[in-house]
N, C-alpha and C positions, 0 to 999 in steps of 0.2 A: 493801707488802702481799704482793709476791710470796713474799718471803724466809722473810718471818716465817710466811707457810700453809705455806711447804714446811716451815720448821723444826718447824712443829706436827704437821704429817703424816708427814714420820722419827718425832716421838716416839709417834705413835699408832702406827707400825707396828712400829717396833722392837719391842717385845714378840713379835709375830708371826713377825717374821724369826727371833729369836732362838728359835723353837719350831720352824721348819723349815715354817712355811705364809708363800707366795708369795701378800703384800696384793693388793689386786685394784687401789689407786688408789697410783700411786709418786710421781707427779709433781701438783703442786698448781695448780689453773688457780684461776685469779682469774673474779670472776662478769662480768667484760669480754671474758675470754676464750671463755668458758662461751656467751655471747653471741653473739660474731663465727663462733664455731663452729655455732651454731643459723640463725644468717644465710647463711653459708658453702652450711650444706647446703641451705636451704630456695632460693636461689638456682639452686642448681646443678639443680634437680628443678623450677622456674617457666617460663614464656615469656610472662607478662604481669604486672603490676603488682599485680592482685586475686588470682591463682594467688600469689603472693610474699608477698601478707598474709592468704591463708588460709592456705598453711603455714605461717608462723610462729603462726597461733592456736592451730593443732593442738597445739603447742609450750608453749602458753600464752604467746605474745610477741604484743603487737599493735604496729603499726608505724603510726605517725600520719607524716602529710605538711604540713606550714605553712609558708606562705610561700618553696617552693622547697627546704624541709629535712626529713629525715627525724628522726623519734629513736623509738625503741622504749623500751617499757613488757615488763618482764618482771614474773611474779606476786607477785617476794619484792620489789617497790617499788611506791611512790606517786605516785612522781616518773620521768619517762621520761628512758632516757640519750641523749643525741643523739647523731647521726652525726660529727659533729666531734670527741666525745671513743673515738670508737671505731679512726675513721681514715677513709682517701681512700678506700678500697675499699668502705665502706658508706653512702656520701654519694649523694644521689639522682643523682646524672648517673652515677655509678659503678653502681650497680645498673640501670638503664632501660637501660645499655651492656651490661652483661650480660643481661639482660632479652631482651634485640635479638639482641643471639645467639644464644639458646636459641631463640628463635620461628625464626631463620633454619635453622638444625640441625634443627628439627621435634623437640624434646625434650618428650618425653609426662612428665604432671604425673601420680606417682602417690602419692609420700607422701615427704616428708624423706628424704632417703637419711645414712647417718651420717656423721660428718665426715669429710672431708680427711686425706690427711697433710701435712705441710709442703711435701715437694715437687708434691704436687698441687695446693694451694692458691697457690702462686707460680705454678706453669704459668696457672692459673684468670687471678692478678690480672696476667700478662703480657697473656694474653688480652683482659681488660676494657680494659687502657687501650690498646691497639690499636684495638679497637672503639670507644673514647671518641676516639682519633688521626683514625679513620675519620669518625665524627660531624661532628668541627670539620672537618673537610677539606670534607664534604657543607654546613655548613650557610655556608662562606667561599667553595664554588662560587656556593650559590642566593644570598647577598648581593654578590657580587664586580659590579662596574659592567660593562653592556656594553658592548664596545669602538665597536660602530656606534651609542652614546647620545649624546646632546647631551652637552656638558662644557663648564664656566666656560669665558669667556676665563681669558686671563692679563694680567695690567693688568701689561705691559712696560715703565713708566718707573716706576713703584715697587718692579718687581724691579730694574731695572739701579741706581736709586737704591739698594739695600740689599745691591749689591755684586754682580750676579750679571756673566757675561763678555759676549763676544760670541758666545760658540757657543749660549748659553742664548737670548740675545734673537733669532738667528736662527730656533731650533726655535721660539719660543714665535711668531714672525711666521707660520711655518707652520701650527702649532698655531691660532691666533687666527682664521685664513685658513678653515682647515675647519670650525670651531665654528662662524662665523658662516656657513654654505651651511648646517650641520645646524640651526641655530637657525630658519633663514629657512622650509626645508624643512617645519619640523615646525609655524613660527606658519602658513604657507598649507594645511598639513594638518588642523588644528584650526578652518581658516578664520575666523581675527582677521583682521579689518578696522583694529582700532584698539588702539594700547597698552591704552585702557581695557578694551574686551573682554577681553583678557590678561588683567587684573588683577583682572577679574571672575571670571573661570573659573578662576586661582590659589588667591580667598577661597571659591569653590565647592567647586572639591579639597579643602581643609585644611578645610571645614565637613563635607564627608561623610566624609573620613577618620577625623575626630575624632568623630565622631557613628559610625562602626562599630566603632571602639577603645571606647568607652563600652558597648558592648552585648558586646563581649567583655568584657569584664571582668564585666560583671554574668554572663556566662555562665559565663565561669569560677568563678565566686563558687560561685553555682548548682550547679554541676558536683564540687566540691570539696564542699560541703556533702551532697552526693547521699554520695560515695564517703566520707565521713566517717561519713553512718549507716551505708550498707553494714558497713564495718567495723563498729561497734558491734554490728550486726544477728546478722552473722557468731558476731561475740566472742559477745555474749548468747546466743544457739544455741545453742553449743558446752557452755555450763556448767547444760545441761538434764537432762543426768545428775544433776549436784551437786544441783541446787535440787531435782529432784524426790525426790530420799535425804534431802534435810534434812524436807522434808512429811513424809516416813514415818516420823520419828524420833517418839518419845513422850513425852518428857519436856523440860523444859529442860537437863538436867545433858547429856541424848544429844544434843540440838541444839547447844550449846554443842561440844562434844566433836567432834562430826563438824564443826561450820564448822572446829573449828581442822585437822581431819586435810583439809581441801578447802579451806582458806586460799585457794590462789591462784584457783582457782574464783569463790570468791566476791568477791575482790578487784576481779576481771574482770567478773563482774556486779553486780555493787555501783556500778561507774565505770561501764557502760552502762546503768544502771539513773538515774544521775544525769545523764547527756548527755538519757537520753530526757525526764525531768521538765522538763530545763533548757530544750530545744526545744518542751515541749508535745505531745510525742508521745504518744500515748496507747493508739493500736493499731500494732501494728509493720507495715512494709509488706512484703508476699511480697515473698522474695527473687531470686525470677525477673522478676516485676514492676520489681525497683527497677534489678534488672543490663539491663533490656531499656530502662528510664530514660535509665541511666549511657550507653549505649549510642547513641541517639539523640543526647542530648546531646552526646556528644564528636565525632559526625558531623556535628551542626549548628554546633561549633566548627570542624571543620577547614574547610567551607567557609565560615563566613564570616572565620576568617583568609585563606585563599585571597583574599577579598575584599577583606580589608583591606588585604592585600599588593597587590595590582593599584592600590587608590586610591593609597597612599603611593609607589608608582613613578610614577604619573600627576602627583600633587602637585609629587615632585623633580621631575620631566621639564618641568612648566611653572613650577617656580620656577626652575628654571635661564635659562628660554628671560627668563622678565621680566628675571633680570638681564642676560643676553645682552646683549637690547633696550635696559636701560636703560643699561645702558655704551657701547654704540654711539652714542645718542643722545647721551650724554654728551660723546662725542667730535668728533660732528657738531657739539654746538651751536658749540664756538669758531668751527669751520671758517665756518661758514654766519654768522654774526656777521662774519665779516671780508670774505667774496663781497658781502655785501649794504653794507659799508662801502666797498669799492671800486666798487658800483655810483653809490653818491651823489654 
């Protein structure tokens, strides 16, 4: 595609050059390109997510998010192109990286700035994936085990059975030695009285765990639905010019004639006009209203992730200690079978 635009663009300009007038377009971008350049800029002028897809409206680009993935919709399709066939640089963890940035920088959002040059937009995507480098870094500290945590034993005769030496089987006797003081530590801190208890307060963990993972998710549902009319709301907004030009028109031949010269316009309201039918919308919601929504909402997500992050640490930390317990006992019981066979 690329070859064949440019060789079409020599032939439309050659005339031109040949007359001594310097064309105005020498180099032929494909509408991928055309794209990543309207992303580019509208990035570079964001510091949040909704700043990100209202400049790209302005653009006539609306940018949908499913399932962890972005793809943009531009005016001259039907069909949006997704972030995978565009590249890594426009993929959702790539942009929220740059996203992150810009709010860090304190970069003021005033309109698209125009595109890049090549070496700016390399400096840009050096940038990003440092910031995505940074990301992983932060998010392998907040999941990384701590060192002063309870940790499995090591069941020592089926490591040595699967070949391991003698330098192993002596760390793991030390290793073994501390797990069970931190296991002991933390079942008198919970104050169990009985394995059963343990095992009760383990199916309590993993029943409130999983019963706050459930309400996130519906909140996220919730939440992503919110941000999804948002946009629409936005989009439809924006082509309040077009529709009201089309009212004014007189005739059908002028109405016909202005939808075609406002195409992407209506395109764009046409697809929000059908989201709203499909949802049952009927009045649209103020736009401040629905952002002070979105807003609550993602506050009442973060803490109750906070939340759910505390149960599922609690969960590991007592399913660790039951199997602790039950390996311990396991190892008791021969012993104690043989004490009680020499008492006989």
């Amino acid at each position: 595609a690329q070859k064949k635009g440019q060789a079409a663009l020599d032939k439309q300009n050659a005339p031109m050059i040949a007359g001594g007038i310097t064309p105005r377009q020498t180099k032929f971008e494909t509408n991928k390109e055309k794209l990543r350049q309207t992303i580019r800029a509208a990035l570079s002028a964001a510091t949040s997510f909704e700043d990100f897809s209202s400049l790209l409206l302005r653009e006539g680009v609306a940018v949908k998010e499913s399932r962890g993935r972005l793809s943009y919709l531009t005016p001259d399709r039907t069909k949006p192109i997704t972030a995978r066939k565009l590249g890594d640089d426009f993929d959702r963890t790539a942009v929220l990286a740059v996203l992150e940035q810009n709010a860090q920088r304190g970069v003021t959002v005033h309109s698209v700035p125009q595109p890049q040059t090549h070496a700016a937009g390399a400096a840009e995507k050096t940038e990003a994936l440092s910031i995505k480098d940074q990301l992983r870094a932060d998010r392998a500290a907040k999941t990384a085990p701590k060192e002063d945590g309870v940790q499995r034993l090591v069941d020592i005769e089926q490591k040595m059975a699967e070949g391991k030496g003698r330098g192993y089987e002596r760390w793991a006797a030390m290793h073994n030695l501390k797990q069970m003081a931190a296991t002991l530590n933390v079942y008198q801190e919970y104050g169990f009285t009985s394995p059963e208890q343990l095992e009760a307060a383990v199916d309590t963990a993993y029943q409130e765990m999983r019963q706050t993972s459930g309400e996130l998710k519906t909140l996220e549902t919730k939440l992503q639905g919110k941000k999804e009319l948002q946009q629409q709301v936005l989009a439809y907004a924006k082509t309040k010019p077009a529709r009201d030009g089309l009212k004014a028109q007189k005739s059908p031949k002028a109405r016909e004639a202005y939808r075609q010269a406002h195409e992407s316009d209506f395109i764009i309201a046409d697809a929000a006009a059908r989201y709203f039918k499909a949802h049952g919308i009927t009045k649209l919601p103020a736009r401040k209203a629905l952002q002070d929504e979105i807003e609550q909402l993602v506050s009442k997500k973060s803490g109750l992730y906070n939340t759910y992050h505390e149960q599922k640490q609690r969960y590991a930390e007592l399913q660790t200690v039951k199997r602790n317990i039950d390996q311990i006992l396991r190892r008791e019981e021969p012993r104690r079978r043989k004490e009680q066979s020499h008492e006989r």
